[in-house]
C-alpha positions as a LaTeX table, in Angstrom:
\begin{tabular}{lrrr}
\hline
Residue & $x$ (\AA) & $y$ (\AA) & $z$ (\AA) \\
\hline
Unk1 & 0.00 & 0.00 & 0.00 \\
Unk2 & 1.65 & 3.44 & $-0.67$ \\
Unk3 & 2.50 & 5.36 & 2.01 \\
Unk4 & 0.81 & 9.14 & 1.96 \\
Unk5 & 2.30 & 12.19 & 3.82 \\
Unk6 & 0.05 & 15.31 & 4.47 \\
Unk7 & 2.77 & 18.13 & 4.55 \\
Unk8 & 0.99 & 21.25 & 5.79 \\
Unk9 & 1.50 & 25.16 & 6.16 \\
Unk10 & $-1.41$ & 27.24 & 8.02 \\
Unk11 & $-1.13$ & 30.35 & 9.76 \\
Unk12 & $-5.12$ & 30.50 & 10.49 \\
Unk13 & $-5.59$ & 27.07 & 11.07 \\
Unk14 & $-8.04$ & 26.44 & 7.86 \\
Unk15 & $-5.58$ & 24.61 & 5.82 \\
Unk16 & $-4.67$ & 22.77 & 8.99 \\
Unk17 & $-8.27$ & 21.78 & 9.51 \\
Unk18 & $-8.09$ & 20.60 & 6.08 \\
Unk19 & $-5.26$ & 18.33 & 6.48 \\
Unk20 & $-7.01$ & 16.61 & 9.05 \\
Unk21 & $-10.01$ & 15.75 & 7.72 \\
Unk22 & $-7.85$ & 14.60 & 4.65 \\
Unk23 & $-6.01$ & 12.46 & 6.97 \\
Unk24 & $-9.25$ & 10.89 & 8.10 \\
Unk25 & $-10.20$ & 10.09 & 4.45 \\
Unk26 & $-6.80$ & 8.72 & 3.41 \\
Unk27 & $-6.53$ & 6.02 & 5.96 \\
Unk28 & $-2.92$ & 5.59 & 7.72 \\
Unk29 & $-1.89$ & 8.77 & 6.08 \\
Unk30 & 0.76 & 10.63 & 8.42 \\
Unk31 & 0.77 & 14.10 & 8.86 \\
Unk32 & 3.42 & 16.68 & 9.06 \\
Unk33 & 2.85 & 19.75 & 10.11 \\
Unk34 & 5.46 & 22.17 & 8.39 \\
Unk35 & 5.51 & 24.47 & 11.40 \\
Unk36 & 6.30 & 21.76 & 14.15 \\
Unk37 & 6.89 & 18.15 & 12.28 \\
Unk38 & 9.43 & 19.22 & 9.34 \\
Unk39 & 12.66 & 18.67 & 9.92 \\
Unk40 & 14.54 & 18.55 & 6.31 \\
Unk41 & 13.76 & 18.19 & 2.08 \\
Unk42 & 14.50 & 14.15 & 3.42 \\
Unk43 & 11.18 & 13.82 & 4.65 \\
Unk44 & 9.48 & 13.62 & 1.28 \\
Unk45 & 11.44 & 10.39 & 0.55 \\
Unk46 & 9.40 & 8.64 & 3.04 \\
Unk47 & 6.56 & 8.71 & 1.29 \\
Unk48 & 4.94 & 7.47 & $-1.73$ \\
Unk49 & 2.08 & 10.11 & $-1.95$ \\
Unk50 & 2.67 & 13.59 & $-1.22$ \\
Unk51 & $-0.96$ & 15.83 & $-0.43$ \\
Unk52 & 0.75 & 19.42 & $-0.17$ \\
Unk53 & $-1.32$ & 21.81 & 1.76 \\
Unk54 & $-1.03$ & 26.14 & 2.16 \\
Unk55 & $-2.90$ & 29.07 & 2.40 \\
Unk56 & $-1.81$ & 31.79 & 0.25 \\
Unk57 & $-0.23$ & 35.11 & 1.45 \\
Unk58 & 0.74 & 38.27 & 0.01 \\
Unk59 & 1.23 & 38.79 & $-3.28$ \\
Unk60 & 0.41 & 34.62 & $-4.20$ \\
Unk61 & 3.01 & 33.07 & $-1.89$ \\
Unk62 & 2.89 & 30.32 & 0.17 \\
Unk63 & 2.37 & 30.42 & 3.61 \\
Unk64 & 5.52 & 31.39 & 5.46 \\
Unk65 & 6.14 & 27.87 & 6.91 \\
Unk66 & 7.11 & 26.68 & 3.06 \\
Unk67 & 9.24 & 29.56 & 2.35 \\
Unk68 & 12.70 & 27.81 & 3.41 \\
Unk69 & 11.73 & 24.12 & 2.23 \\
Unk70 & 11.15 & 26.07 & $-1.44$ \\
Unk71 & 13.57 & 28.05 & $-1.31$ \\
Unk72 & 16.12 & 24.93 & $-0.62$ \\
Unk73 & 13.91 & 23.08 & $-3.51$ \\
Unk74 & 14.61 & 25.80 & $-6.01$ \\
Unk75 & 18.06 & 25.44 & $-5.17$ \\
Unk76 & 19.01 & 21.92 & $-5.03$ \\
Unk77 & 16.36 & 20.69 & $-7.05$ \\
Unk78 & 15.98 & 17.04 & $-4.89$ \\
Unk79 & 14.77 & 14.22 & $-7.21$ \\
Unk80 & 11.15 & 13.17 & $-6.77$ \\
Unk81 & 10.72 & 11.50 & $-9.19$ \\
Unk82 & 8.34 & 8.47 & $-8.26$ \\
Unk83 & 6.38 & 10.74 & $-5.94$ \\
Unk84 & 2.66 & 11.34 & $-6.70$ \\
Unk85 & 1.93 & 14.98 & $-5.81$ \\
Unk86 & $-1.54$ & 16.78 & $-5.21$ \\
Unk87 & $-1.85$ & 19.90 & $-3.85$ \\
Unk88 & $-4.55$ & 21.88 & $-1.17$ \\
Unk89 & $-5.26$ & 25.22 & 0.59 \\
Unk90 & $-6.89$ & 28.11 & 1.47 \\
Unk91 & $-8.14$ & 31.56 & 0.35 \\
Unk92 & $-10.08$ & 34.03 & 0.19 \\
Unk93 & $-11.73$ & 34.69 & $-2.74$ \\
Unk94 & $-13.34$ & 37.88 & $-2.19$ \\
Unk95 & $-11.29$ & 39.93 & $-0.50$ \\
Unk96 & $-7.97$ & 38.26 & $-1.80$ \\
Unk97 & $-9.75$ & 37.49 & $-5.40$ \\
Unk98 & $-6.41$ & 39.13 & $-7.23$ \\
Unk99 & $-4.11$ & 35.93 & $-6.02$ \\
Unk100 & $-6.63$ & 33.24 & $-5.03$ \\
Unk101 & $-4.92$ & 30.40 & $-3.55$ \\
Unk102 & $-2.16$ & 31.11 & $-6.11$ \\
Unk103 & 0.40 & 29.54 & $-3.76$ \\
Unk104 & $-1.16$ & 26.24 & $-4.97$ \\
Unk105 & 0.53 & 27.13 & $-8.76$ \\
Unk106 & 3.67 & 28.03 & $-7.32$ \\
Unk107 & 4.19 & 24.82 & $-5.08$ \\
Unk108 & 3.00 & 22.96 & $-8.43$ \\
Unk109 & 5.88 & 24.13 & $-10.30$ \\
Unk110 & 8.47 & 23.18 & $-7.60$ \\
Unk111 & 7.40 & 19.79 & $-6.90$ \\
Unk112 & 7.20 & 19.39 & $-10.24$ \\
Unk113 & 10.95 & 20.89 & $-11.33$ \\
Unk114 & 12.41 & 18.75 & $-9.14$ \\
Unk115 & 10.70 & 15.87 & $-10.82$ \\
Unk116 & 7.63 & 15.15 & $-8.45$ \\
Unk117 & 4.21 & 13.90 & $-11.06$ \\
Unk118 & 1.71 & 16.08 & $-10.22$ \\
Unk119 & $-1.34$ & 16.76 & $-12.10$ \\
Unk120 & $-3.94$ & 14.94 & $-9.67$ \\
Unk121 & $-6.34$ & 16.40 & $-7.88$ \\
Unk122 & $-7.31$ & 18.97 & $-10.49$ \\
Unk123 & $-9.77$ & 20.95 & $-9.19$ \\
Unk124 & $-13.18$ & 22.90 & $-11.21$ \\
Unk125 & $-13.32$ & 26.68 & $-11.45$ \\
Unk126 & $-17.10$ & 26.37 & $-11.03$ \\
Unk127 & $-18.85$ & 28.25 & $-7.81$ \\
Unk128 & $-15.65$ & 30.38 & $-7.15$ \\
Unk129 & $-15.69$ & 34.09 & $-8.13$ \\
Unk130 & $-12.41$ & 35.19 & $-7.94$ \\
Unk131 & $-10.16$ & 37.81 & $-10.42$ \\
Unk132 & $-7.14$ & 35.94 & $-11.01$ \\
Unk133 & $-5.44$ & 33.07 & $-9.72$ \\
Unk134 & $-2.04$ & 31.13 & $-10.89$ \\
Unk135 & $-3.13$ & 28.03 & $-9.63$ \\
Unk136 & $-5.57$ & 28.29 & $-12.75$ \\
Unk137 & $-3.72$ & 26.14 & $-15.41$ \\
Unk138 & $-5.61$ & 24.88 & $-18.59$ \\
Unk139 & $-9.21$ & 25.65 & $-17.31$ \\
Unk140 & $-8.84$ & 24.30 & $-13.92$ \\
Unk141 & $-7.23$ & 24.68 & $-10.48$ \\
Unk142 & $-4.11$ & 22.68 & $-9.87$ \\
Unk143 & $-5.64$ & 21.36 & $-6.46$ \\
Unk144 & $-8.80$ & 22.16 & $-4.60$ \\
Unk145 & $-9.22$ & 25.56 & $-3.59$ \\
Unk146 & $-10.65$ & 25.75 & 0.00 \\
Unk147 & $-12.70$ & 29.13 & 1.11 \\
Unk148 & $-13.54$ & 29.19 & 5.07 \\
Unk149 & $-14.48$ & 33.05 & 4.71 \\
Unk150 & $-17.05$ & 32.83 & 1.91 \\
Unk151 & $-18.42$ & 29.29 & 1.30 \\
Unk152 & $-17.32$ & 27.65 & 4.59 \\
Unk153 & $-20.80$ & 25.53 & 3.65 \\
Unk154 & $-19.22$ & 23.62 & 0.84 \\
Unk155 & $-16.05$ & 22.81 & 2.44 \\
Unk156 & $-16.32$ & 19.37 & 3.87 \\
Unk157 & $-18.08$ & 18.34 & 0.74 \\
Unk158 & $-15.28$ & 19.50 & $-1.51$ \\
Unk159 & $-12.82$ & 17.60 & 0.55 \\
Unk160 & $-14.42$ & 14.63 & 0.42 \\
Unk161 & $-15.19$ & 14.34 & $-3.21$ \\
Unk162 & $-11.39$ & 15.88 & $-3.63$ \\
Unk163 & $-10.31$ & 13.06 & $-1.79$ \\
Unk164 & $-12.21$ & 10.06 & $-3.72$ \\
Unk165 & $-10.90$ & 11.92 & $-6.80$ \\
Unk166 & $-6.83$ & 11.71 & $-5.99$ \\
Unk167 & $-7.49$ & 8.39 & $-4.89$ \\
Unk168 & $-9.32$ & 7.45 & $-8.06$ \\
Unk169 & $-6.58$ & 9.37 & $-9.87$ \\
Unk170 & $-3.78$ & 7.84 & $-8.20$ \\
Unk171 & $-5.34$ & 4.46 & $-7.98$ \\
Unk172 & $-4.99$ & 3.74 & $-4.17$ \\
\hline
\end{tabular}
């Protein structure tokens, strides 16, 4: 069975949240929080299955738990090759509609420059209003948007149909 790590930045606790209710639907999944649990780039080699979770900040960036581990991915590009990679977080669509969850584009093309297969978990634009976001790649988002500020209603559904689809995707 493949192993699956949850590796999670949140400052307001929303993507946290998230992760754990993912790590209730992906059973034995461990997760890291990228705050208290991350220790080194080496982590990600003990797993099979990588779910990457952040909020976005700023201008589009990740939240500022990721910044070194990216930073130090940018740089010496670790091979990931092998590792299935889907990505999660938060926004705000309204207020924050210029960069929605656009930190979900720029973890994409990390993990997948240093040679990490991403692509699953591709999420539907449909029922967000939002101005711009570079998570938006061909149509879709490049993991599930999650929106605790406007449509807090929809959020367990969306991770549990998110969920069934990486595992469909990924066949586990």
């Amino acid at each position: 069975m493949a192993k699956v790590g949850i590796f999670v930045g949140s400052s307001g606790g929303v993507t946290l949240s998230a992760a754990e209710k993912l790590q209730e639907l992906f059973d034995g999944a461990e997760l890291i929080n990228m705050e208290e649990d991350y220790n080194d780039l080496e982590q990600f080699n003990d797993f099979d299955i990588l779910l990457i979770g952040s909020s976005t900040w700023g201008q589009g960036d990740a939240q500022r738990d990721w910044v070194d581990p990216l930073y130090e991915m940018s740089n010496e590009e670790p091979d990931l090759s092998g590792k299935k990679v889907a990505f999660f977080g938060a926004g705000d669509q309204e207020t924050h509609g210029e960069f929605f969850v656009s930190a979900l584009g720029k973890l994409d093309d990390i993990f997948h420059k240093c040679g990490a297969k991403t692509g699953f978990g591709h999420w539907s634009t449909d029922g967000y209003t939002y101005k711009y976001s570079y998570a938006e790649k061909a149509g879709k988002f490049c993991g599930l948007p999650i929106d605790d500020i406007n449509q807090e209603d929809l959020t367990e559904a969306r991770l549990t149909a998110w969920a069934e689809q990486v595992k469909q995707e990924m066949k586990i």
